[in-house]
N, C-alpha and C positions, 0 to 999 in steps of 0.2 A: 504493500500500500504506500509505504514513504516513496520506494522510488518510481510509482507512478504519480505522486504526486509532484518528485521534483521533474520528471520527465512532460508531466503536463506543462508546470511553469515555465520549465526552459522553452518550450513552444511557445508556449502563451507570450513567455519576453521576447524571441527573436521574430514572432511575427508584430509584437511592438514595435522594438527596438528599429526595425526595416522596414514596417510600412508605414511607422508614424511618421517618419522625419519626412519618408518621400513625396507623400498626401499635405503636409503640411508646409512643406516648399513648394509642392506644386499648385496648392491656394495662392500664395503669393506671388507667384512666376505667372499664373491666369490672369492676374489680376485682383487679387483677395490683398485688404489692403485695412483690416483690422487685426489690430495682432490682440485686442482682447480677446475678440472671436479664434484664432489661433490658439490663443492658451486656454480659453473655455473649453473648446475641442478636445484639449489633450485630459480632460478629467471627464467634460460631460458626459459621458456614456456610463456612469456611476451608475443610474438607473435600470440598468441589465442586471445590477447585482440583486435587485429585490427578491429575483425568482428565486433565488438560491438560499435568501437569506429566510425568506417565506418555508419554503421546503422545509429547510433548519426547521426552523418553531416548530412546523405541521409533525416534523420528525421525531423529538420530542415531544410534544404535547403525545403523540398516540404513546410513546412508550411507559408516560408518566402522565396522569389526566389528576393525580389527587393534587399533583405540583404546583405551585401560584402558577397562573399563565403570565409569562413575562415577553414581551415584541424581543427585549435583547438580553442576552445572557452576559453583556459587558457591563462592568462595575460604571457610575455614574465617573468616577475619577479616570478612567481609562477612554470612558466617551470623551472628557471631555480633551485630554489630551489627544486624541485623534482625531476631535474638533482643529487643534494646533496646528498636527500634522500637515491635514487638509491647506490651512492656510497658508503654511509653506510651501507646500503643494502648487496650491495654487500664484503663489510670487512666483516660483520656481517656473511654471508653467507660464506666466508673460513671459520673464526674461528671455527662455528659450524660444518662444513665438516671433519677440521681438526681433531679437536676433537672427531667425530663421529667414526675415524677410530680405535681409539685406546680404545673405552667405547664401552660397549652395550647399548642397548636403553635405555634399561628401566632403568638405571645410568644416562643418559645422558637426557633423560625426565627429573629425578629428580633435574639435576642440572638448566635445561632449565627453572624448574617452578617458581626457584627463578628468572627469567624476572619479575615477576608480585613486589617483592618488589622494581625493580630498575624502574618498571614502574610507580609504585607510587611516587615515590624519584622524578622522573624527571617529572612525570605530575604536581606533586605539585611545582616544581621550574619551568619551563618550560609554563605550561598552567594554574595555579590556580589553581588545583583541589584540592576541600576542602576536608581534612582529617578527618577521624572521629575513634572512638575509635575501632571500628569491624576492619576497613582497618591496623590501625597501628598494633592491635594484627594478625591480618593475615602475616604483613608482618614480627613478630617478629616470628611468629612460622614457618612460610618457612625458614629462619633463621637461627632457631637450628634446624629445618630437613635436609637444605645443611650440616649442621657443623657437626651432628651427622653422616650422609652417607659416609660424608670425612674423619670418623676418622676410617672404615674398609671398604678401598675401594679393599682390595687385591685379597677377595673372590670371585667377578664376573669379576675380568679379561679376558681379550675374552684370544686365546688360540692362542701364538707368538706374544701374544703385551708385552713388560716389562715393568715393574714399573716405568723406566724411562720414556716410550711410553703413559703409562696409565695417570701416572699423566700431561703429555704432556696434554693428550685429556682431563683432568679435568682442567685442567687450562684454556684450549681455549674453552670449551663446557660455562663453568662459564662466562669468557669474550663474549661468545657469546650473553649470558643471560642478562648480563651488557646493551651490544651495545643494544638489541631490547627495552629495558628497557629504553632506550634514544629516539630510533627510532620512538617507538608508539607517545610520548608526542610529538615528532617533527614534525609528520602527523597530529596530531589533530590542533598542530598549523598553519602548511597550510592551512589548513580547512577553519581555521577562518582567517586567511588574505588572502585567495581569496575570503571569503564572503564580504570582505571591502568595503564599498563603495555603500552599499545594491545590489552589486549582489548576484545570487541565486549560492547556491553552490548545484549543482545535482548531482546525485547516477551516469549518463553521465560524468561531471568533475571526478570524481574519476577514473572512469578506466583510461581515459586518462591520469591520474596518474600513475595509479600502474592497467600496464593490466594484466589480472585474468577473469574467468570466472566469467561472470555475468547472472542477471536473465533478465526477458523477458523486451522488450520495457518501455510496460507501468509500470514498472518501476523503470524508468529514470528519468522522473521527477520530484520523491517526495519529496516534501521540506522537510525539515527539524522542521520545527517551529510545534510541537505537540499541541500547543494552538491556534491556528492558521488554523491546519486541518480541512477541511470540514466531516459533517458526515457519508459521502458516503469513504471517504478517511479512514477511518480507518479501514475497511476489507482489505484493503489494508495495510493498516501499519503493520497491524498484521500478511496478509502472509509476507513482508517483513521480518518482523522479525523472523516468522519459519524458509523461506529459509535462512536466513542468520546462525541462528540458525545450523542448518541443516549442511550446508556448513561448518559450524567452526567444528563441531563435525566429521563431514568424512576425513576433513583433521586433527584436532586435533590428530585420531584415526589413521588413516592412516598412515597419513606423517610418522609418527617415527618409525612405525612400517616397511615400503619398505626400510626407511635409513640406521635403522640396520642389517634389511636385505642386504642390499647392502656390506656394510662392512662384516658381517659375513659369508658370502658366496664367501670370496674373494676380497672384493676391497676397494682401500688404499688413494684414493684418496680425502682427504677432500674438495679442491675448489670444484671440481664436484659434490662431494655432498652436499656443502652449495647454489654451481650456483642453482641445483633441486628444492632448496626452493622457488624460483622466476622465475626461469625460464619459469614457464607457464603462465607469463603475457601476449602472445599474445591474450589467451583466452577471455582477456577482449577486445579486437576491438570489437567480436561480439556487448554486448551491447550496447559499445559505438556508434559504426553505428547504432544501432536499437533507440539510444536513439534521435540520429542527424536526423537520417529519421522523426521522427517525429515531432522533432521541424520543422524542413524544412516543414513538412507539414499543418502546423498554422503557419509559420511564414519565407517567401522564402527567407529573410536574416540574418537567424540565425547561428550563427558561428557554428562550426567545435566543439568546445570546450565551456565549459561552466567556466571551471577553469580559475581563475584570475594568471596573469605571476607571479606575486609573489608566490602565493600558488603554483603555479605548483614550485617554485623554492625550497620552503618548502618541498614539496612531495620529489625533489630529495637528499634532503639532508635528508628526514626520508628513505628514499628509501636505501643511502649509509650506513646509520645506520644499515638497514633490512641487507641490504651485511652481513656488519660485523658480525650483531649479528646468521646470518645464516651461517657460517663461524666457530665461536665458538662453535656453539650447534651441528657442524655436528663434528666438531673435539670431542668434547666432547663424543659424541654416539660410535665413533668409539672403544671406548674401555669400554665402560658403556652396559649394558644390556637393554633393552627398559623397563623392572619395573621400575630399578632404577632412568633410566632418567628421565620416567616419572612423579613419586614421585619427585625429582629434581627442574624438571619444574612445579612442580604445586607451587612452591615458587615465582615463576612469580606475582603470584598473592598479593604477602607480597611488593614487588616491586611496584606492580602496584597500592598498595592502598595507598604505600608512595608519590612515585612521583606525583599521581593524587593529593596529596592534594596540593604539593607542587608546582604543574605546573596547574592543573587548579581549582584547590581549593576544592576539593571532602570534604566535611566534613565527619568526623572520629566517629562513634557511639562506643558504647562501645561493640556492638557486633562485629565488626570490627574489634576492639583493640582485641578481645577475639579471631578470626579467626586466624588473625596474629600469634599469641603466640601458637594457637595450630600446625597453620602448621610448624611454628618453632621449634617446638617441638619435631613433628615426623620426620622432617629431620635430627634432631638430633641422634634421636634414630635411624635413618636407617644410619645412619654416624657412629656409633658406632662401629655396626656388619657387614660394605662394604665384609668384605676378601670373601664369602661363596658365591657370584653370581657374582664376577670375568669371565669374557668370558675366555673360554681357548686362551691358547696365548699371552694375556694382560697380563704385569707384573702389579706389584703393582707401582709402580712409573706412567705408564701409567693409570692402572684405577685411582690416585689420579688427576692426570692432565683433565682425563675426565670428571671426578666429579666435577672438579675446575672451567673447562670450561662452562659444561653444568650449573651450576651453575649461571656464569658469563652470560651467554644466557637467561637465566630467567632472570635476575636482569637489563639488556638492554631489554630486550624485557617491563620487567615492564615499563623503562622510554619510551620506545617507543609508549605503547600506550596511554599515556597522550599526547605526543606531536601531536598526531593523533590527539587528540581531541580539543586542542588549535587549533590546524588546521583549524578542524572545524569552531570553532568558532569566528576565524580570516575573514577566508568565511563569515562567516554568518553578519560581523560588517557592521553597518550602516543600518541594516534592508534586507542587502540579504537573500534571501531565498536559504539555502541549500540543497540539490535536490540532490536523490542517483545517478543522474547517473553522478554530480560532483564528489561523491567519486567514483566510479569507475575510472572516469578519474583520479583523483589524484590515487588511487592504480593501476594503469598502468604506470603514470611517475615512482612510487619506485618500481614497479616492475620492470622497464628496465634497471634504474639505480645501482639498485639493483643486476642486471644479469652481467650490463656492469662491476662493481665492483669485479665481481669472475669472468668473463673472462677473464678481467690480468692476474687475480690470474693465474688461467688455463694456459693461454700463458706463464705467465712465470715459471710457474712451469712443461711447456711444457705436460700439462692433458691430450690436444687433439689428441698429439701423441700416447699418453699412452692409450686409449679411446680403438684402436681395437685390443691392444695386451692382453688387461685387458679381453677384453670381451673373446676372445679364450682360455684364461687361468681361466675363474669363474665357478665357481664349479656348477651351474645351467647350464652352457650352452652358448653359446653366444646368441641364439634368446632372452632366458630370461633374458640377461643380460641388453640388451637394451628396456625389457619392462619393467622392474624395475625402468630404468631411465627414460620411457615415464611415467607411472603412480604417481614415486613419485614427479615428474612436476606438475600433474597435482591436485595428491591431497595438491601437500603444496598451491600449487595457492587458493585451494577452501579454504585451513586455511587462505589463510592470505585475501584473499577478506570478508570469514567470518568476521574475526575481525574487520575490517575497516568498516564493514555493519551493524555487531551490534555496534558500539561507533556510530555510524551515525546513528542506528536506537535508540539508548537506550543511554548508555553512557561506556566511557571507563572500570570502572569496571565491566560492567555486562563481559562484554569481556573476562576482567582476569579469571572471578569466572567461565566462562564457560569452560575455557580453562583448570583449574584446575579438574573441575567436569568429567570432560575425563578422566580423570587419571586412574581410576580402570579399566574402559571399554581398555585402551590401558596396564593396568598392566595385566587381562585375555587375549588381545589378543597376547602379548607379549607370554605368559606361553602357549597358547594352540597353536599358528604355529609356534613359534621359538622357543619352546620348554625350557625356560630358568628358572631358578630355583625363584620360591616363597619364601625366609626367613619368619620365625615367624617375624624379624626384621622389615622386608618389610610389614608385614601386622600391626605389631601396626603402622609403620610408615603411612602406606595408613588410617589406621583408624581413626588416628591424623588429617591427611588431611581432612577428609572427616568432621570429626566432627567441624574442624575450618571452613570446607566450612557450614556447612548445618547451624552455627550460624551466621555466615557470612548474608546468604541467608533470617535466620529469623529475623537478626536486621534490612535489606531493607524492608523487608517487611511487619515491625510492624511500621520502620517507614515512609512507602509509608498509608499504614492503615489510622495511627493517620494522616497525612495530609487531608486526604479523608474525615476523619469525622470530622474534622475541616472545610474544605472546604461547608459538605452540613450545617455543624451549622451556617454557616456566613451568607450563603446564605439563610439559612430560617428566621434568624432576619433580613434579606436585604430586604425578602421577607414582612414580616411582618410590615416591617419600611412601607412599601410604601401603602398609603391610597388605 
């Protein structure tokens, strides 16, 4: 069950991750010229989560009917920190709109991926995540790849953004990457203070979190405690973790790829395209009713919610985070190209292996430290030679801003998914069992929070006015104007329920490193529908990344190995000891 449900998430984020960014440039590129409406977009679809989160109740209510009937099983304190969440969400969600309009994607990816060193930063001060020498070298090499892409951003200028505009969108794209960089650690810390107390924290609680599409009923339940699982339970863990898996990669892929589309096809709007990121949390009610339907039916007074008030309080304050840093990274896209951003964003991961040590204590191996340096590296070098995949349109001062932003979007998104995972593990204190359909609930509160955070935005940057003038004037059409902005709803939802599925199926960094591992898959699909130019630059810089990730990937796994084979030597002198 765990690793279908991390297998779900990872889907669910890389069809995010990929077809939000691309929907949400290509509003802007059309002609789409609200960026509240952009960052509204990246939460609105929060209302998908109802069904799920309805199921839940129904779920519960049948298995416990003498039970109080509660709508949520999250403690009043944890709602309302994932009230917080959401708002950050929601900032995080302009910035990146913003910034989307004036970058292309694949810029504005690059700048997003530095989320992953601010996610490290902030999980390690935030949650304890131990550092280790792979993580810190990953997040020195996203590092010098944002530093290098920044130093020739003029070349993928979209075409009518200026230099002033471009660097506009690199500055709030960067800030975006910052903000989720904060957001993720701040989620993992809901986590773990609605697990306080030993209640369970379920895959159920989460959506009612941060609502997003989630997976089927069964499971809802799945605790969290991997030593603890029964042996029937872990065909289940393991789909868990494809779909999640799964999930992060359709939207990883996706999302970025519909956002630039959205901008490059005419629209300007960053809220609307940071809202997009979040916007399809209602997708998560389904599971969360399917999760409640079944508690109800073992136990007829089982609450509504499985999330403790406090976590849910935590969720809304990562949720405000997710805003912002969805916000930045849409502002960012808008003048970046989806390679660039890409590359960008895969520095997320330099972020995220900092804050994790620093907020939940991730230890730091030396292939870690080595990942870091390299992906710092290649953002370097694609910072070098920016001028030559400039969007037509984008000045140079605007793709700098984009760069900056999308940048700042990675380096938030790093802190963000640490604080995700303190979350967690706040949940999980006192012996609670945390239970995916708790993270669903909690990625339902930042998801709404998250939406409600860019529809200010929207409001006051009056988006929703601007909504049907934009769609008459985008160069696809108006039907497809608005399927752009249905789709990239729905794929960033699947990114960001992905990510929250694998830190709850696996741990925050497997998250970053998935999120980064997208990268080429969304640098090809970047280059073959939106047609945007490859540099030699772009490709050492991709190669860099790739090489940082795949050391990255062989120091976990030499030293998950060496645990293993310590683990059966103990055991066979344990064995041995006993007459």
């Amino acid at each position: 069950m765990r690793r279908l449900l991390v297998a779900t998430n990872c889907v669910m984020l890389a069809l995010g991750v990929t077809g939000g960014q691309l929907l949400s440039r290509l509003y802007f590129s059309k002609g789409g010229h609200r960026q509240w409406l952009s960052g509204w977009l990246q939460t609105g679809g929060w209302p998908l989560l109802l069904p799920p989160v309805a199921a839940s109740y129904v779920r519960r209510r049948a298995r416990d009917r003498s039970a109080p009937v509660l709508l949520t099983q999250t403690q009043p304190r944890i709602l309302l920190a994932a009230a917080g969440l959401g708002l950050i969400a929601g900032v995080d969600n302009l910035l990146y709109a913003w910034g989307l309009e004036f970058l292309p994607v694949s810029t504005s990816a690059i700048l997003i991926s530095t989320q992953l060193a601010f996610t490290v930063l902030f999980a390690y001060l935030i949650v304890r995540q131990r550092l280790t020498m792979a993580t810190v070298n990953a997040v020195a090499l996203l590092t010098v790849g944002a530093v290098v892409l920044g130093l020739h951003v003029s070349s993928d200028r979209p075409a009518g953004v200026t230099r002033s505009q471009y660097w506009l969108g690199f500055t709030l794209t960067l800030g975006a990457a910052v903000l989720y960089g904060l957001f993720l650690p701040l989620v993992e810390l809901t986590y773990k203070c609605a697990a306080g107390g030993g209640r369970p924290v379920t895959y159920a609680l989460v959506v009612e979190l941060q609502l997003t599409p989630a997976a089927s009923r069964s499971a809802m339940d799945v605790e969290a405690r991997k030593d603890a699982a029964p042996a029937r339970g872990k065909a289940v863990r393991r789909f868990l973790v494809a779909l999640n898996c799964g999930m992060l990669a359709l939207g990883a892929i996706g999302g970025p790829l519909l956002s630039r589309l959205y901008f490059s096809k005419g629209g300007h709007r960053q809220w609307l395209s940071a809202w997009l990121e979040t916007g399809g949390w209602p997708l998560l009610l389904v599971p969360v009713a399917a999760s409640f339907g079944a508690r109800r039916a073992r136990d007829r007074g089982a609450p509504v919610l499985l999330t403790p008030p406090r976590i849910l309080l935590a969720a809304a304050g990562l949720g405000v985070a997710t805003g912002v840093d969805d916000f930045v990274y849409a502002y960012g896209l808008a003048y970046l190209p989806v390679s660039t951003s890409a590359i960008l964003i895969s520095t997320q991961l330099a972020f995220t292996v900092f804050f994790a040590f620093l907020v939940v204590r991730q230890r730091l191996t030396a292939a870690s430290v080595n990942a870091v340096a390299l992906l710092t590296v290649g953002a370097v070098v694609l910072g070098l030679h920016v001028s030559s995949d400039r969007p037509p349109g984008v000045t140079r001062g605007r793709y700098w801003l984009g760069f900056s932003l999308t940048l700042c979007a990675a380096a938030l998104y790093g802190l963000v998914l640490p604080l995700v995972e303190l979350a967690y593990r706040r949940a999980a204190g006192g012996g609670r069992a945390v239970t995916y359909a708790l993270v669903v609930e909690m990625q339902l509160v930042m998801g709404f929070f998250a939406t409600a955070f860019c529809t200010v935005g929207m409001v006051v940057n009056k988006d929703f006015q601007a909504i049907p003038r934009e769609a008459r004037q985008y160069e696809l059409g108006e039907a497809r104007y608005y399927m752009v902005l249905a789709w990239a709803a729905v794929l960033w939802q699947c990114f960001f329920l992905g990510a929250v599925g694998v830190i709850f199926c696996v741990h925050t960094l497997l998250a970053g490193i998935l999120i980064a591992v997208f990268i080429p898959v969304t640098e090809v699909a970047a280059v073959i529908f939106l047609h945007e130019k490859f540099s030699s630059e772009k490709g050492v810089a991709l190669a860099l990344s790739l090489w940082g990730l795949a050391s990255y990937s062989y120091g976990e796994w030499s030293q998950a190995k060496a645990k293993k084979e310590k683990s059966e030597e103990d055991d066979g002198e344990v064995a041995q000891a006993v007459p």
